[in-house]
N, C-alpha and C positions, 0 to 999 in steps of 0.2 A: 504494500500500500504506500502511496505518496511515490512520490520521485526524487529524488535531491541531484543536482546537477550545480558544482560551480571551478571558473575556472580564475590562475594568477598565472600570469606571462607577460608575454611581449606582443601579441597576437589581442588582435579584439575579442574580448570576451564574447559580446552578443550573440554572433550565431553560433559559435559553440556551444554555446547555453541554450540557444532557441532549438537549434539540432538534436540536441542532447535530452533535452525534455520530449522532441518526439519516439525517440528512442524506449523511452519510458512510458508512453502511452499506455504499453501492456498492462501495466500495473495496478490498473485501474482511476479514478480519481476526478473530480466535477468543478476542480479551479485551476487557475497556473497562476506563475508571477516571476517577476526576475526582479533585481538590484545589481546597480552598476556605478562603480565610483569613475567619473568623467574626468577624472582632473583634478576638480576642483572641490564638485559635489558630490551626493549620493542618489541615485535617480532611483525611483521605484514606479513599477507598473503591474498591476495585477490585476484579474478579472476573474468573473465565475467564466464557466466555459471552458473551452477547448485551446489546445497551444498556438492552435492556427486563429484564433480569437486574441491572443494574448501578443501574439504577434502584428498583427492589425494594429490594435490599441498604443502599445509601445512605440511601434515605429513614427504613431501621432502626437504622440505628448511626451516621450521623452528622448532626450540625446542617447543615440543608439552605443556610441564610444565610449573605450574604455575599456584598461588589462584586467581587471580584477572585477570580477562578477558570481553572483549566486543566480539559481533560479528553482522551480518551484512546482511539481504539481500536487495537489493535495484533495484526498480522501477524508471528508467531512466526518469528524469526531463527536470535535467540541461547538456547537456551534454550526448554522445550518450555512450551505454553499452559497455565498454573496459576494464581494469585489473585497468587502473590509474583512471577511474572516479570511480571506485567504492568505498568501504567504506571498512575499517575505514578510516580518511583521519587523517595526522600526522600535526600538526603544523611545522613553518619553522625552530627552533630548535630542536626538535625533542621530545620533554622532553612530550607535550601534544597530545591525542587521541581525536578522536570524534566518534560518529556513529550519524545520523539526518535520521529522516521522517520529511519530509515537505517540504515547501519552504521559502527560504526565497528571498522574493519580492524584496528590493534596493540591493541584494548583488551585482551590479554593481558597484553603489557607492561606496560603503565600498571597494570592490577591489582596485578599482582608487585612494581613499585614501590610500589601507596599501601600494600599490605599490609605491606613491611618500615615504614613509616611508621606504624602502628599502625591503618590503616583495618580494619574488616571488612566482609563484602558477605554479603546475607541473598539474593541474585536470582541467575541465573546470565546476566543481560544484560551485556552492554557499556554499555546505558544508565545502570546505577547507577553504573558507573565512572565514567563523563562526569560524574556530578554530585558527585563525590566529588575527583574530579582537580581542578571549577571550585570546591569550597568548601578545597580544600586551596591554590590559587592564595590564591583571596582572605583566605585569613588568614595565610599567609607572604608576602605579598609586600605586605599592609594595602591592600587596592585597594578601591574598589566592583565591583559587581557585572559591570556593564559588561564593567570592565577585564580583570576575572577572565575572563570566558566568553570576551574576544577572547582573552590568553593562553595558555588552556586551547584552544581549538581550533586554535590556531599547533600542538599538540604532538599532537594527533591526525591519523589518516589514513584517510579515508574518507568516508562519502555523511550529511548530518545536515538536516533539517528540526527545529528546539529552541526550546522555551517555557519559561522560568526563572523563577523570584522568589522573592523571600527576607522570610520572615514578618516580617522586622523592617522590612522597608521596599515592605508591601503595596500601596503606590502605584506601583509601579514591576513591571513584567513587560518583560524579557529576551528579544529573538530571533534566530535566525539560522539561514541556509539556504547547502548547498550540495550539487547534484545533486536535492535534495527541494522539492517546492513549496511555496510559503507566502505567504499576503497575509492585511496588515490592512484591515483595515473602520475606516473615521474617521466618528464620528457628528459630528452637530451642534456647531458652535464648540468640536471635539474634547472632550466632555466623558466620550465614551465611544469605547472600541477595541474591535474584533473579532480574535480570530485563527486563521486555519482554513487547512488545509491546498487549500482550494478557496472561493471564496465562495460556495458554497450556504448553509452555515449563518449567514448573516448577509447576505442579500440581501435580507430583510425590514424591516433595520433601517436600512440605509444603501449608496446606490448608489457611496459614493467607496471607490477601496481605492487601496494601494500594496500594488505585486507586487516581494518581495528577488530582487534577481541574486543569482547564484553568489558566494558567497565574502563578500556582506553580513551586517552585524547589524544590527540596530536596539534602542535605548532607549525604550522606551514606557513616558510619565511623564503619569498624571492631569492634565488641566487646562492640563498643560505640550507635548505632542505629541509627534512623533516624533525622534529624531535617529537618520538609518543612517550609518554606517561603513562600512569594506573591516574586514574582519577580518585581513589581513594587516598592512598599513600603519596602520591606525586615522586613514586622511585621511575627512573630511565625506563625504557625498554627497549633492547633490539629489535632493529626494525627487520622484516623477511621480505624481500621483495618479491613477488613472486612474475613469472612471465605467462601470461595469459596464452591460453591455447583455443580462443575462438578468434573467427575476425570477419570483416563486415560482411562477405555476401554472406554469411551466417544469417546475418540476423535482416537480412533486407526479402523482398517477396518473392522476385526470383518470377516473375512475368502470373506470379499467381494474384485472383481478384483479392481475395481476404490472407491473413498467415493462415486462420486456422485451417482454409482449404490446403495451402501449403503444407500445411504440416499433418495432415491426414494424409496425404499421396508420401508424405516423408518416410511412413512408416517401417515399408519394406527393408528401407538401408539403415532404420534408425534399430530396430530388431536386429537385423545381420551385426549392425557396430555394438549391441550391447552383448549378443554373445559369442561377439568375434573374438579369439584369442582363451575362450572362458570352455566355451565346445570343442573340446579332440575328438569326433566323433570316431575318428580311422583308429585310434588310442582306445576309444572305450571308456575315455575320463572328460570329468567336469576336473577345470582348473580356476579356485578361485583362493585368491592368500589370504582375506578376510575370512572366510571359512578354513582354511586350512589351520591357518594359525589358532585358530581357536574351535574345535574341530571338538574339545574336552567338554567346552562349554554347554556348547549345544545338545551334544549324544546325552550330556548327563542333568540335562534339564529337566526341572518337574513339566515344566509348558513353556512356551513361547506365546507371549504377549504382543499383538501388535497394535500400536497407536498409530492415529495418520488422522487426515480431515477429507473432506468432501471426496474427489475425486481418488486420492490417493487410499481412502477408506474401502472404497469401491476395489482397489484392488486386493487390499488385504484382506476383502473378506474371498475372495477369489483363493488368494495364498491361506487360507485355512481350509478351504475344499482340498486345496494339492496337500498340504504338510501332512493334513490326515490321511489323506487315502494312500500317500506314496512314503510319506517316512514314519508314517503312526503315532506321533506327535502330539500330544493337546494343543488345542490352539484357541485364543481367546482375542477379540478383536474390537478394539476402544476407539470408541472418538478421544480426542485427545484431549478435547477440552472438556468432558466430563473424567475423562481418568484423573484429570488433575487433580480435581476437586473433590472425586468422592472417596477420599482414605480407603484406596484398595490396599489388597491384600497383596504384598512383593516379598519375595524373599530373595536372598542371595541364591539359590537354584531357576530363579527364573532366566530366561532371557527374553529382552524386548527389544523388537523388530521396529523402529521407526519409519515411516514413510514418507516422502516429501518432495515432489519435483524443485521447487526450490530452495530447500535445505533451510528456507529461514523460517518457518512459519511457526508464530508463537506458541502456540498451546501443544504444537509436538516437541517445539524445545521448551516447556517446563514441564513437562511428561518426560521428557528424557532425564532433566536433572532430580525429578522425584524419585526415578527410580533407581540410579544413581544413588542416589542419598539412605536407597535400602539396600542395597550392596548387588542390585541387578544388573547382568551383562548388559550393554547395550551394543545392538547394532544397525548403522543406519542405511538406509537406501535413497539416495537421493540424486540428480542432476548433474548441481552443480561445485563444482572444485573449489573448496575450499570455504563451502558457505559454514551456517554456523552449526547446523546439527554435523557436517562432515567434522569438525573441528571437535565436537561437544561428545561425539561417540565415542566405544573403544574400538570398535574396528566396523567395516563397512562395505558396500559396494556401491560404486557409481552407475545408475544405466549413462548410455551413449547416444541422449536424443538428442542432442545440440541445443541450443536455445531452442527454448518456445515460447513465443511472442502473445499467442493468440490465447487468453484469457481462459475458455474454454480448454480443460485439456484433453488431449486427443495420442498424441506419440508419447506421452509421459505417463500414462497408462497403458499401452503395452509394452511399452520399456520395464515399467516396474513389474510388471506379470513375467515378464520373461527372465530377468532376476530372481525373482521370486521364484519360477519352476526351476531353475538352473542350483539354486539353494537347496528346494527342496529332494530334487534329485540326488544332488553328492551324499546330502545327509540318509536317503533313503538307501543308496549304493553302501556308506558307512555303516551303516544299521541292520543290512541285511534284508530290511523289508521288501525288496525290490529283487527279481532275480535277474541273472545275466541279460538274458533275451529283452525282456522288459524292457530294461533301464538299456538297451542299444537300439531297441524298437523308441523309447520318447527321444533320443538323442537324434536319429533321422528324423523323424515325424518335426522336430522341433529345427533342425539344420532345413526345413521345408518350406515354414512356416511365411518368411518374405514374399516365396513365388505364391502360396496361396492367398497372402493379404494382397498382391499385385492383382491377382486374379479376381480378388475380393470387390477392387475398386472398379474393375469394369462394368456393375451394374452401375454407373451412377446415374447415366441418361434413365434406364430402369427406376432409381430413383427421384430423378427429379421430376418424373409424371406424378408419383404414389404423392409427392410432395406439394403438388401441385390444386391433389385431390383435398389434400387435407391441411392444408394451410391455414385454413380457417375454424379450425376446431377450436374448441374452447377448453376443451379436456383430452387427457389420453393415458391409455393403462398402459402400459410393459408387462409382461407375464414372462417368467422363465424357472425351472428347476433347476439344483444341483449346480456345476460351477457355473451355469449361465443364469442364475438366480443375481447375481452382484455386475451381470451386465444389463439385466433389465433394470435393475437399480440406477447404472450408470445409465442407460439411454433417460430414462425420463430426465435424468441433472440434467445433461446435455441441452434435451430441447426445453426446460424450465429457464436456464442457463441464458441463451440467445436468442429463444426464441417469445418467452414471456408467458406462455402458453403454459397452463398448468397439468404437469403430469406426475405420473406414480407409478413405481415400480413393486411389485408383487412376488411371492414364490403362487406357479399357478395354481397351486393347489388350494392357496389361501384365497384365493378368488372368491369359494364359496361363501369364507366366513366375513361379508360384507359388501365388498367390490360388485361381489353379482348384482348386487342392489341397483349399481350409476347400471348397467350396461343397457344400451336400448338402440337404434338406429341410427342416433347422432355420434358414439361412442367411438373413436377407434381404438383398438386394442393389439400392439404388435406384439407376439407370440414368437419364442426363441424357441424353436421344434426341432433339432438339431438328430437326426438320426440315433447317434450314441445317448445313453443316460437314459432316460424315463419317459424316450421318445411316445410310449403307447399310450401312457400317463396324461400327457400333454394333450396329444391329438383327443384323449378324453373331453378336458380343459375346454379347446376349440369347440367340437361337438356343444358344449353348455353356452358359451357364449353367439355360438352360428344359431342354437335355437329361439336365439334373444334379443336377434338382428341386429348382433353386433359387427362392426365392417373388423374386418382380420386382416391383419396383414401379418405372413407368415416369413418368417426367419430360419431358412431350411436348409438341409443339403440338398449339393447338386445332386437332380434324376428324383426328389421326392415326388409322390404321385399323393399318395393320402394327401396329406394337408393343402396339398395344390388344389383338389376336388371341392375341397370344405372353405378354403379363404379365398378373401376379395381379391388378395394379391400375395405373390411370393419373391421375395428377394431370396434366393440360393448363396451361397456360401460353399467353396471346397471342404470336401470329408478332412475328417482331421481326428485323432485321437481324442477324447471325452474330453481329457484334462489341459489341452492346449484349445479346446474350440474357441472359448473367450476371446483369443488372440483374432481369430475371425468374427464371432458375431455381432462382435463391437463398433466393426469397420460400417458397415451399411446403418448401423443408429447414427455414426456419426456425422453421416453425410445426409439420411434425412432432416436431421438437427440443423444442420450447414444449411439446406437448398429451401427449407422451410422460414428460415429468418429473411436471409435474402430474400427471398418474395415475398415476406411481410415490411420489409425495408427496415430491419433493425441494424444496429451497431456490432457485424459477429464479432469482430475482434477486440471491442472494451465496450462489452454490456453494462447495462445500467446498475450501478450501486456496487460491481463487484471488482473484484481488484485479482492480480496474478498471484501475488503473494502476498498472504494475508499476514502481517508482522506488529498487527495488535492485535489485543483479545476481543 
């Protein structure tokens, strides 16, 4: 959530920041803003709206010029989306800047305090207080800046990603993180700094970053470089530069209308890169050194816990169908931000499984440190390199989907299932539970799986008629059993997601105890019928709802004849092994999700009210 983008050099700040913030569009967010010191002054421009909004505006009322700049998109907290709650916000003399991700939790308090102190506040954020609290430090206590923001955030409580500077000493920009991401970008013989809450907007200019741990700040002085701090203690810290291993056609569209379409067609190579190098299948082995190395942990687990949120939830309860049936495992499967909260039961024999395309998302990372703090393994599956659950676990796997842009996820959810079977396999091989044949039969079936989702995407003209049909629904069920129970799950997010359209995912069976009720002729109902699993069950399922004239749309293998006879329509799917179908029946919800927005004319790629990574509670 939010975007933080700012930059110091030699180089106009402006459109670095203005580029940069589109960069972050992903993320979600209903304002932008920028600040920029000219020279002489401090220019600020900010608006509710879009960057291409904020761009307009700016270029009409303020001096575009100038090295040193922040800028701003922001997901509405504190405070509903307008021009003045948005960011940067200015201290009450004018002289200090801010930009913030996060929250912070007593900024009541601290209002109520600077106010008997003669402050006033024009926003109703928490963030003008943070910058009113650090320019009230630094003039009663004669600090520089530095000192100020570690002081001031000693007396705060809550989640902060922060960009400072003070027009009087525009050589100098202020940072610091905690719970929120944040890395700088170091140009050449440090003559220029990047700051973004991701490196996408500055992956053009420079491969070197340094990524803040928790509870750091950093000084960033022109020509002079970085110094981090703990913001508790104020001891040094070594800085780790690290070299970025994405770069722009990454993260641009690549001649596709939306990313999310992009990054649905991405799958096939995003699956092959996640279990490239991890599949011997000509060997007969799964290679992975997060499991290997800790290979004790696992075999000698009471259960396996997994936490995760929306999307990423969706896959692990997927990975509790495979854990159990192939390595015999318990498996129990949290939101993460109910695990937080309700004093579960941990012990040092558990291990927890975290899930996260973007490795930042709040309530998995205080679900990881809970369980931590009861002496549980943890291990995380996430994205991105270096984010903060990767940092925050003891050992892990990355999938290999590359950036994903598109809000919506789509390649980070077969990425993570495929991790996820490539785990539960080694451990099922380790265990015995698996025999020879078996466990070389899901190693083919699973080295297959790319050319089958290639194969997968060729219905899509097939689906943009069914989409066509039903664009205008007002509701819709998902129905599915067994591992494809947590894809009808995921199909209704999906088109709830972009499309606004309100839907619900089912196990079919539970249809009866409710759901039968909505069904009637306006109803559509897609049905995950998949040959393997409890095909006869299903087709049952159909039968109840075809006598109740409800329209079907059936989710089948190729050459199915029943369920073809009984629904409206059938999207096929290549045959596949039980426990990898997911990988396929997910592909066709995704693109009716896709082809149904668009012809409602929504925003697929930053829906309304939601964010990419979500980095508050």
């Amino acid at each position: 959530m939010c975007g933080i983008v700012g930059y110091l050099g030699t180089r106009d700040a402006y459109p670095i920041i203005i580029e940069g913030l589109k960069r972050l569009e992903y993320r979600g967010y209903d304002s932008a803003g920028i600040a920029l010191f000219d020279g002489t002054d401090l220019k600020v421009s900010k608006t509710k709206g879009k960057v291409a909004d904020l761009e307009k505006k700016s270029e009409a009322e303020i001096t575009t010029h100038g090295c040193v700049g922040i800028g701003h998109t922001r997901w509405a907290t504190h405070g509903v989306p307008n021009d003045v709650n948005s960011h940067p916000h200015v201290s009450n003399s004018g002289e200090l800047v801010i930009i913030h991700n996060g929250i912070i939790e007593n900024y009541d308090s601290l209002k109520q305090e600077l106010t008997s102190r003669g402050y006033t506040f024009k926003s109703d954020t928490d963030t003008e207080v943070l910058i009113n609290l650090i320019e009230y430090v630094k003039k009663t206590e004669g600090v520089k800046l530095g000192k100020a923001v570690q002081i001031a955030l000693n007396q705060v409580i809550g989640a902060y990603a922060i960009a400072v500077f003070d027009k009087n000493k525009p050589e100098e920009v202020v940072v610091a993180k905690l719970g929120s991401p944040l890395a700088i970008g170091i140009g050449k013989d440090e003559d220029e700094f990047f700051i973004a809450s991701d490196a996408s907007p500055f992956i053009e200019y420079t491969k070197n970053a340094v990524y803040l741990e928790d509870e750091e700040m950093a000084v960033i002085r022109f020509h002079k470089g970085i110094k981090v701090r703990k913001i508790k203690d104020d001891s040094l810290v070594d800085t780790y530069v690290q070299e970025l291993q994405i770069n722009l056609e990454q993260i641009e569209k690549g001649g596709y209308e939306h990313f999310m379409l992009k990054e649905i067609h991405e799958q096939p190579k995003a699956i092959q890169d996640t279990y490239r190098g991890r599949l011997l299948r000509n060997e007969a082995i799964i290679k992975m050194a997060g499991i290997e190395d800790n290979m004790k942990k696992f075999l000698n687990a009471n259960r396996i816990i997994v936490v995760a949120c929306g999307t990423s939830w969706h896959a692990g309860l997927v990975a509790e169908y495979i854990f159990e049936d192939l390595a015999r495992i318990p498996v129990e499967v949290e939101y993460a931000s109910e695990f937080r909260y309700r004093n579960p039961v941990i012990t040092e024999n558990d291990v927890l499984i975290a899930i996260s395309q973007s490795g930042e998302t709040a309530d998995t990372l205080a679900a990881i440190k809970l369980a931590k703090s009861k002496g549980a393994f943890v291990f995380g599956v996430c994205n991105v390199v270096g984010s903060s659950i990767a940092r925050e676990s003891h050992a892990g796997a990355y999938t290999h989907a590359g950036p994903e842009i598109g809000v919506a996820s789509t390649k980070a959810f077969t990425t993570q299932i495929t991790v996820l079977t490539l785990i539960a396999l080694r451990l099922a091989r380790a265990k015995g539970t698996i025999s020879s044949s078996d466990f070389r039969q899901h190693l083919l079936e699973l080295e297959m799986i790319p050319g089958k989702v290639e194969q997968a995407l060729k219905s899509d003209d097939l689906i943009k008629n069914i989409a066509n049909i039903y664009k205008d629904a007002k509701n819709m069920l998902y129905l599915g059993r067994g591992f494809n129970f947590p894809v009808a799950l995921e199909g209704a997010l999906k088109l709830k997601e972009i499309s606004y359209i309100h839907a619900e995912g089912y196990p079919a069976a539970e249809m009866k105890h409710g759901p039968i009720a909505l069904i009637d002729e306006n109803m559509p109902v897609i049905v995950i019928a998949t040959k393997k699993g409890h095909y006869e069950k299903v087709v049952s399922n159909i039968q109840e709802i075809k006598s109740r004239k409800g329209k079907i749309i059936g989710i089948v293998t190729e050459g199915d004849v029943q369920v073809r006879q009984l629904a409206d329509h059938v999207i096929e799917v290549p045959e596949s092994l039980e426990a990898l179908s997911p990988l396929l029946t997910t592909i066709p919800l995704q693109l009716l999700s896709y082809h149904i927005a668009v012809m409602l004319g929504k925003n697929v790629d930053q829906p309304r009210n939601l964010a990419k990574s979500v980095t508050v509670e």
